[in-house]
C-alpha positions in Angstrom: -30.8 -52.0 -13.8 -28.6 -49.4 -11.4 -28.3 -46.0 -12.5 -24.6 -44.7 -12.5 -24.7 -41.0 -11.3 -25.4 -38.5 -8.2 -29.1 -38.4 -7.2 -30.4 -34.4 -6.4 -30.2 -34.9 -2.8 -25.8 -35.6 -2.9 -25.7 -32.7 -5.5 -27.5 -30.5 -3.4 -25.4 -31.7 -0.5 -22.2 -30.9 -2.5 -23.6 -27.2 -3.0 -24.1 -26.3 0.2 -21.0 -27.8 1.1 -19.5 -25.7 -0.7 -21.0 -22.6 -0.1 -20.2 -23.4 3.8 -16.8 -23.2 2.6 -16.7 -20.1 0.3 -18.8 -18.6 3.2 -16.1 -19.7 5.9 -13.4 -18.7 3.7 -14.2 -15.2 2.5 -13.9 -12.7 5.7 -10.0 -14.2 5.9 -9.6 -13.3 2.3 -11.0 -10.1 2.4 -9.2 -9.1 5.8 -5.9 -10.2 4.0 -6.6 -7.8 0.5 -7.1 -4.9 3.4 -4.2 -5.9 4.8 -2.0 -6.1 1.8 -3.5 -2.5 0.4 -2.4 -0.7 3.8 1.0 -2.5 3.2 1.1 -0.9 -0.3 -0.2 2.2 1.3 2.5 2.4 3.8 5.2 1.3 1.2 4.3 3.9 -0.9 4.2 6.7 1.3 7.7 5.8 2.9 9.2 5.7 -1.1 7.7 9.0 -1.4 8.8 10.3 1.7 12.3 8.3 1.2 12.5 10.1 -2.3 11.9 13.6 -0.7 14.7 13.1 1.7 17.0 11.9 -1.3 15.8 15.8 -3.2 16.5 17.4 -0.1 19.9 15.8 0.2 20.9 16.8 -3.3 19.3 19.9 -3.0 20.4 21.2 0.4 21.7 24.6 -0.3 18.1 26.0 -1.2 16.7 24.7 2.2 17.6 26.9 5.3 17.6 25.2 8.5 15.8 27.5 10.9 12.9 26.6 13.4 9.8 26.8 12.4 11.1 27.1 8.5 8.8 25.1 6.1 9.0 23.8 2.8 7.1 22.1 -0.1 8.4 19.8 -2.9 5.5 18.6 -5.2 5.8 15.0 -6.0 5.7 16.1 -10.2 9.2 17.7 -9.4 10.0 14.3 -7.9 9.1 12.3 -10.4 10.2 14.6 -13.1 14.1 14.7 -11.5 13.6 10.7 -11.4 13.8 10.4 -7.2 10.7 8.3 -8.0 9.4 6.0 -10.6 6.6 7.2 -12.6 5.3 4.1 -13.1 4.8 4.2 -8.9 1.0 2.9 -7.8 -1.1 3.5 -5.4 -3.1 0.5 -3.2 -5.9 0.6 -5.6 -3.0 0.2 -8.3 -3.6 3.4 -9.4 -1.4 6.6 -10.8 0.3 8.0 -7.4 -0.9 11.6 -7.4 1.6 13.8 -9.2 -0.8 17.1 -7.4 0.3 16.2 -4.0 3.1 17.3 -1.8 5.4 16.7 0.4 5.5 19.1 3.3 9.3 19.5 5.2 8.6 20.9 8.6 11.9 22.1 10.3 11.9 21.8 14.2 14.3 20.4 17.2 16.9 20.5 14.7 15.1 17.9 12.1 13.1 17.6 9.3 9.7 16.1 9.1 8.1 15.0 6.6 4.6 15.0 5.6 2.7 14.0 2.3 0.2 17.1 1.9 -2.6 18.1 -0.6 -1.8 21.4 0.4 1.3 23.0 1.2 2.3 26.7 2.5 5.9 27.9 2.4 
């Protein structure tokens, strides 16, 4: 009479085939979550930045263009005047941080722009 069925020996073979797999497998995976969380990182900051470009647009005749001249707009007010969804997340699909700021830094005849915990005008 045969048996019909997987002795120990294949099951146990099966496992650690498998676990050669997940074990081959993984760094990939986690190198490509990094990845894409820097990309949301990066996409993030350049809406925010984007956004604070837009406000300063709209909003140029309380900005004075002189070297060395620097500004703060808090991302609230950004939010608030709807330059930026709300609903915006971070890479850990988080909240963005309403307490932040972006810093506008006039020199050479430019703006740049910086996002900023802390901000002096």
């Amino acid at each position: 009479m045969k048996n019909k069925g997987f002795t120990l020996i294949e099951l146990l073979g099966v496992i650690v085939l498998l676990a050669a797999l997940v074990i081959v497998s993984f760094p990939p995976l986690l190198k490509q979550i990094k990845s894409a969380k820097e990309g949301i990182k990066e996409g993030t900051k350049t809406l925010i930045i984007d956004a604070a470009k837009d406000y300063y647009e709209d909003n140029k005749n309380n900005y004075i263009e002189r070297e060395g001249m620097t500004y703060c707009i808090n991302i609230a007010t950004l939010t608030e005047e709807n330059y930026l969804n709300p609903k915006l997340k971070d890479e850990n699909l988080n909240n963005i941080d309403t307490t932040k700021k972006v810093k506008l830094s006039y020199h050479n005849n430019n703006f740049n722009y910086e996002i900023t915990d802390e901000c002096e005008e």
